[in-house]
C-alpha positions in Angstrom: -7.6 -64.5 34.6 -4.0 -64.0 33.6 -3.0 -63.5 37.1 -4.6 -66.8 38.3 -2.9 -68.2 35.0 0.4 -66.9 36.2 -0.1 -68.3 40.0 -1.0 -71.6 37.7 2.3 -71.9 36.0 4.0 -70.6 38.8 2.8 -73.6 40.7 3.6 -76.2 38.3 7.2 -75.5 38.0 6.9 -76.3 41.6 5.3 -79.3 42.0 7.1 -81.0 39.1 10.4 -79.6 38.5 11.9 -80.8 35.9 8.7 -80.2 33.3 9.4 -80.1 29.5 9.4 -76.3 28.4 7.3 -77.7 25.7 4.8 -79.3 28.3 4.6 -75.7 30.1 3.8 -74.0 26.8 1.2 -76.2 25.9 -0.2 -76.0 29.1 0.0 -72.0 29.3 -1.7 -72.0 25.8 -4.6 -74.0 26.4 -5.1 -73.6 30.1 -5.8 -69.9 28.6 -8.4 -71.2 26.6 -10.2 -73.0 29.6 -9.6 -69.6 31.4 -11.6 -67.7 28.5 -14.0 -70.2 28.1 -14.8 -69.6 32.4 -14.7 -65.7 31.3 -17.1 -65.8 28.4 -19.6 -68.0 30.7 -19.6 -66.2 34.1 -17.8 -69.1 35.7 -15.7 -68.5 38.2 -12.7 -70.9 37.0 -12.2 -71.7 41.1 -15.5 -73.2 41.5 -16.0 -74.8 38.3 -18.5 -77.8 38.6 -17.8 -80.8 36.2 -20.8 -79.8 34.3 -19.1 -76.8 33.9 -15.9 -79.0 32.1 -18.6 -81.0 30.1 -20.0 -77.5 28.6 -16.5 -76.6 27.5 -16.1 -80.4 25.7 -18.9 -79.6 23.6 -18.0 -76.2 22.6 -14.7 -77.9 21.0 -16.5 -81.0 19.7 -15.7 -79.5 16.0 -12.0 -80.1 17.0 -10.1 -83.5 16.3 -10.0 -85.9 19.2 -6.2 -85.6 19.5 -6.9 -81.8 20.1 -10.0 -81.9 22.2 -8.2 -84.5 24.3 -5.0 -82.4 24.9 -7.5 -79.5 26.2 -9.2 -81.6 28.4 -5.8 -83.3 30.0 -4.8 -79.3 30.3 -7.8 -78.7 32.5 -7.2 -81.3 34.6 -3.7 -80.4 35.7 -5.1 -76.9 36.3 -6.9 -78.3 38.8 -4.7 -80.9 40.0 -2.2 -78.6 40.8 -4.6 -76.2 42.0 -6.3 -78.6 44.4 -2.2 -79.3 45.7 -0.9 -76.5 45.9 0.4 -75.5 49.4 1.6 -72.3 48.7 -0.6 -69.8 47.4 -3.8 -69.0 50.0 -5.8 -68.0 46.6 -5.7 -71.2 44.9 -8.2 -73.0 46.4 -11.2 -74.7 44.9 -14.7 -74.1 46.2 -16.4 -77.0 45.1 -13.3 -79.7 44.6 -11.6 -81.1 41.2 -14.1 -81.3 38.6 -12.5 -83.5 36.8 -10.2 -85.7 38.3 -10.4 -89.2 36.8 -12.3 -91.5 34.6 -15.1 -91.8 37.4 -16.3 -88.0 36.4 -15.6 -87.8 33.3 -14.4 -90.6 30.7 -13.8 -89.0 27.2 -13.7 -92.1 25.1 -17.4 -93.9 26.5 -19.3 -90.5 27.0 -17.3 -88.7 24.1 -16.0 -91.2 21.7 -13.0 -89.4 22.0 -9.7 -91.5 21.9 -7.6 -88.6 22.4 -4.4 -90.3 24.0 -4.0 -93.1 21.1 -0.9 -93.3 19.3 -2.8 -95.5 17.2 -5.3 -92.4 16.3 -3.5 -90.0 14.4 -6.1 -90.3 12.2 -5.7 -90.2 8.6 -7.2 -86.8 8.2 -5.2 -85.4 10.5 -2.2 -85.2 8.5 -1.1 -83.0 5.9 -0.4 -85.0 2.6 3.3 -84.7 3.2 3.5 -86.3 6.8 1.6 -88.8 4.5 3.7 -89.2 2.4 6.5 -90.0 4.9 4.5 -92.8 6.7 5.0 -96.2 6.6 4.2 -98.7 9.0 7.9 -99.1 10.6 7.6 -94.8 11.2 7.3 -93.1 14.4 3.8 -91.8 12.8 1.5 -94.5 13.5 -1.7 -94.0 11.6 -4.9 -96.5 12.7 -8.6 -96.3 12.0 -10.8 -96.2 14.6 -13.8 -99.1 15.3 -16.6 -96.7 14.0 -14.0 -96.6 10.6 -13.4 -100.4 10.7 -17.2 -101.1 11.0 -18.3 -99.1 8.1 -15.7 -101.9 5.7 -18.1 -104.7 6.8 -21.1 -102.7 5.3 -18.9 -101.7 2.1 -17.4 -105.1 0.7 -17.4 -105.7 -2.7 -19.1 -108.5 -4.5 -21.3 -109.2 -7.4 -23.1 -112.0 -5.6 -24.7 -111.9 -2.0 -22.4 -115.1 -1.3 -19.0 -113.6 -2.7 -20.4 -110.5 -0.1 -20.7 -113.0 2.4 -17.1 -114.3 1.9 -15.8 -110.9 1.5 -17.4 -109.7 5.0 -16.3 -112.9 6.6 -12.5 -112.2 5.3 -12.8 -108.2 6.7 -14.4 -109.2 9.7 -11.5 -111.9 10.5 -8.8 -109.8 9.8 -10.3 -107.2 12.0 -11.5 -109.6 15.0 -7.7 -111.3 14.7 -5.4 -108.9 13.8 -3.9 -111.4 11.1 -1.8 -110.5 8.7 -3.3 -111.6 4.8 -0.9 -114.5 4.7 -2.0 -115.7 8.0 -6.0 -115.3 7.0 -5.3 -116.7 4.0 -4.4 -120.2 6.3 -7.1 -119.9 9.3 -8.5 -123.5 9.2 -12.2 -124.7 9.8 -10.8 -127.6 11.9 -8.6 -125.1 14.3 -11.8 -123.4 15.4 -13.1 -123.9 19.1 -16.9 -123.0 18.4 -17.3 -122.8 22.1 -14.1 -121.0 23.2 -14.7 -118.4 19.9 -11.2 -119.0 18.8 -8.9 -120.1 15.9 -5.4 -121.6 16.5 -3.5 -119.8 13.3 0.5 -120.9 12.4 2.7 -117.2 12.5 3.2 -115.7 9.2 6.5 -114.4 10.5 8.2 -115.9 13.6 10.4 -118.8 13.0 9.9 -122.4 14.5 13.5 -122.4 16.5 13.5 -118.9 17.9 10.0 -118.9 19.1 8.4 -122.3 19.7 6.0 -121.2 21.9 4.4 -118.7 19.5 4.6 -120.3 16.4 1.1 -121.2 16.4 -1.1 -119.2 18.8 -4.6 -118.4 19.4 -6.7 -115.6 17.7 -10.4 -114.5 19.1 -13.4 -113.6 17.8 -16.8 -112.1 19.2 -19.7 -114.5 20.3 -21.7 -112.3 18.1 -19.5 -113.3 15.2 -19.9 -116.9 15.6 -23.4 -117.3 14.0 -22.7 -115.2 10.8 -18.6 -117.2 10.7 -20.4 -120.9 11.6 -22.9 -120.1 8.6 -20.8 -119.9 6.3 -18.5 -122.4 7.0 -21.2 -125.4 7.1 -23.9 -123.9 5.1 -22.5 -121.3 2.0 -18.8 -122.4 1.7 -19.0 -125.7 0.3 -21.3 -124.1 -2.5 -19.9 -121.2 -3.0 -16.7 -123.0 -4.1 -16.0 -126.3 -6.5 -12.8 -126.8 -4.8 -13.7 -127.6 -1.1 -15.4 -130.2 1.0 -17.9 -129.3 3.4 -16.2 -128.6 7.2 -12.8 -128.9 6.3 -10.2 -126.6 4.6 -9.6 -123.1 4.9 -12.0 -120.7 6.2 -11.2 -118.2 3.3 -11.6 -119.5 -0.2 -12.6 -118.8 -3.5 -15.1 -120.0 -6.3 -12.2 -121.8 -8.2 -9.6 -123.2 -5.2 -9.4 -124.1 -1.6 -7.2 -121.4 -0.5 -8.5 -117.2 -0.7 -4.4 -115.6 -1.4 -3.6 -113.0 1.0 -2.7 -110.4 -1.7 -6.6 -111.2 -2.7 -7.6 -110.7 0.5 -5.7 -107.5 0.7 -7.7 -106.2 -2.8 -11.2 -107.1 -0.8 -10.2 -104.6 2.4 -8.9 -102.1 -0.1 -11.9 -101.4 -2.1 -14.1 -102.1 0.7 -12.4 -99.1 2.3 -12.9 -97.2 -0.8 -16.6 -98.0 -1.0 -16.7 -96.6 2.5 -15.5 -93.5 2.2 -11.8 -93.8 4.3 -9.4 -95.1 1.4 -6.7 -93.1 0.2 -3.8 -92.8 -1.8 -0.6 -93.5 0.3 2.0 -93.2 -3.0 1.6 -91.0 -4.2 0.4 -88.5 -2.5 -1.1 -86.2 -5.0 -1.8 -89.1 -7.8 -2.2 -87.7 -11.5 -5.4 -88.9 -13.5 -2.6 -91.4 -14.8 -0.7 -92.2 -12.6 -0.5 -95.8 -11.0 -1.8 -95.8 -7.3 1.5 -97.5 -5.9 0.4 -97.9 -2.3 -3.1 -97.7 -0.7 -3.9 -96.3 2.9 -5.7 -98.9 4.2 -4.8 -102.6 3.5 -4.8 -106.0 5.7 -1.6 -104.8 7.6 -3.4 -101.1 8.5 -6.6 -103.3 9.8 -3.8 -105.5 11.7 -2.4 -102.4 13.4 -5.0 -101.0 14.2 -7.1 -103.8 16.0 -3.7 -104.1 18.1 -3.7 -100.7 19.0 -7.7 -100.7 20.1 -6.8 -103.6 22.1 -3.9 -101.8 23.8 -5.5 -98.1 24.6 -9.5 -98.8 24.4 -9.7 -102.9 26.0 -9.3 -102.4 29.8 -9.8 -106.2 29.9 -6.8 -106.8 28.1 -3.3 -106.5 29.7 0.1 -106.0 27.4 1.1 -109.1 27.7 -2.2 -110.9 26.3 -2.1 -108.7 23.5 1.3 -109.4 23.1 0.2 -113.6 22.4 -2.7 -112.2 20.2 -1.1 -110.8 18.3 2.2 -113.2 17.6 4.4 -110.6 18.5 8.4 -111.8 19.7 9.1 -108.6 21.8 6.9 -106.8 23.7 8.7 -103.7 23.2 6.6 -104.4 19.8 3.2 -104.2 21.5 4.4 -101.2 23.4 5.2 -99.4 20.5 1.0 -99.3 19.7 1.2 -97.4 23.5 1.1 -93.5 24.3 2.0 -92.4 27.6 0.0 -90.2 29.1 1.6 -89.0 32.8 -1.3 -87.3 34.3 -3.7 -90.8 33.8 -0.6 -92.8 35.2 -0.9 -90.5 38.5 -4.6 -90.9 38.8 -4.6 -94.4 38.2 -2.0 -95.1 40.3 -3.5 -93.1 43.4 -7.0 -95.0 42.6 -5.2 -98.6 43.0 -4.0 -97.9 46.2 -6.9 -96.9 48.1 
């Protein structure tokens, strides 16, 4: 196994001169461990089926997604270069690449593994001081993931099943929209299109002059949503608060005034994350029995970032520059940043578009 590990290596400098040392040392590493794995199993590594790839997923499922997904990517350029190399008579594959693209195996439908998300560094993941030097303008991007997000709606606080309702409503927008709590706070009955499942919201950040055109944009929602969102706004809103007429106002609102503030709105996603399970201190790290909880993990802004970011790596659907309008940004280097490349799919997808 070391020898066809070598001839590996050997070709890879080859076919991609110019390769990151680092690239070559994770790849020696954990090409290894597929090796191993073949050894342990009677499999002869050169005629590996993709069932065969499949097994070895499972055997790490205990790992983290960003790990599992970095073993996975190092199997497939064993075989990739395998299956081009032109040099060596011994590397040749019996029964072809098992796993070539997202057509054998896809990691994130089959798997639930989001393994090349910048976005999905998940919280857990980190040691308490790479914690403690996150913040949302940082190169370490932290985002929950969908399954995370879902167990908030289940988890809102409220001591009555319509201040629930309001509460679920409030997640459930900021999620759907990727609003920031200023910009939930003004979401407006009369801007929705009922038909179209969208809501025309004025930008929080962007100023009139600079950027006309985004100033006020369009947000979505689900079709799913739209019973549970229309109920309350005709049917429970108007009685759940003294301070609003039925079908008109904001969407968001509370038992005593027409507008729900967004640092309110904030407090609901906070301890709904903390009934769930996935809250956390932010600052600081290791709080005291009394010390004051400065900054939370998950607020309105971490929901924000991370719908962007399962928009940019999980929505096929979705370009880059339709997330960019959804989400108000005024660069799209600033959607790009919720991107992680990931050469070996850019390859494969690129030789798939031009058959």
């Amino acid at each position: 196994m070391e020898e066809l590990l070598g001839l590996y290596l050997e070709s890879l400098k080859q076919q991609k001169d110019g390769t990151k040392e680092s690239t070559i040392t994770t790849r020696r590493r954990e090409v290894r461990y597929w090796l191993a794995f073949c050894e342990s199993n009677n499999i002869d590594p050169l005629a590996a089926t993709t069932d065969d790839v499949k097994g070895y997923i499972q055997v790490n499922s205990h790992l983290a997604d960003t790990t599992r997904g970095s073993y996975y990517r190092s199997v497939q350029s064993f075989y990739s270069i395998v299956q081009n190399d032109a040099a060596e008579d011994r590397l040749e594959l019996e029964n072809g690449h098992p796993c070539k693209n997202r057509d054998t195996i896809d990691l994130k439908d089959k798997y639930n593994i989001h393994e090349n998300k910048a976005e999905y560094k998940l919280q857990h993941d980190f040691a308490h001081e790479d914690l403690d030097g996150a913040r949302d303008d940082s190169e370490n991007i932290l985002a929950l993931k969908p399954n995370q997000i879902k167990l908030l709606f289940e988890s809102v606080p409220g001591k009555t099943p319509e201040t629930r309702l309001r509460n679920e409503i409030a997640v459930r927008l900021n999620w759907y929209t990727g609003c920031r709590s200023v910009e939930l706070s003004r979401l407006d009955i009369d801007q929705i299109d009922w038909e179209e499942c969208n809501i025309t919201v004025q930008s929080a950040k962007l100023e009139r002059k600079e950027h006309s055109g985004l100033i006020r944009r369009d947000v979505y929602f689900p079709e799913e949503f739209r019973f549970q969102l229309k109920r309350w706004c005709q049917r429970v809103r108007h009685s759940f608060s003294s301070a609003v007429e039925p079908n008109s106002g904001n969407i968001l609102v509370t038992t005593q005034s027409s507008e729900m503030p967004g640092p309110q709105i904030n407090n609901v996603v906070k301890q709904a994350a903390k009934n769930a399970g996935v809250q956390r201190p932010l600052r600081p790290v290791n709080p005291g029995p009394n010390d004051e909880i400065k900054e939370w993990f998950v607020t309105t802004h971490r929901i924000r970032r991370s719908a962007i970011s399962h928009w940019v790596n999980d929505c096929e659907s979705l370009d880059i520059h339709q997330v960019r309008r959804i989400a108000g940004h005024a660069r799209i280097q600033q959607t790009m940043d919720y991107v992680e490349d990931d050469d070996d799919q850019i390859a494969s997808d690129y030789q798939k578009a031009m058959q």
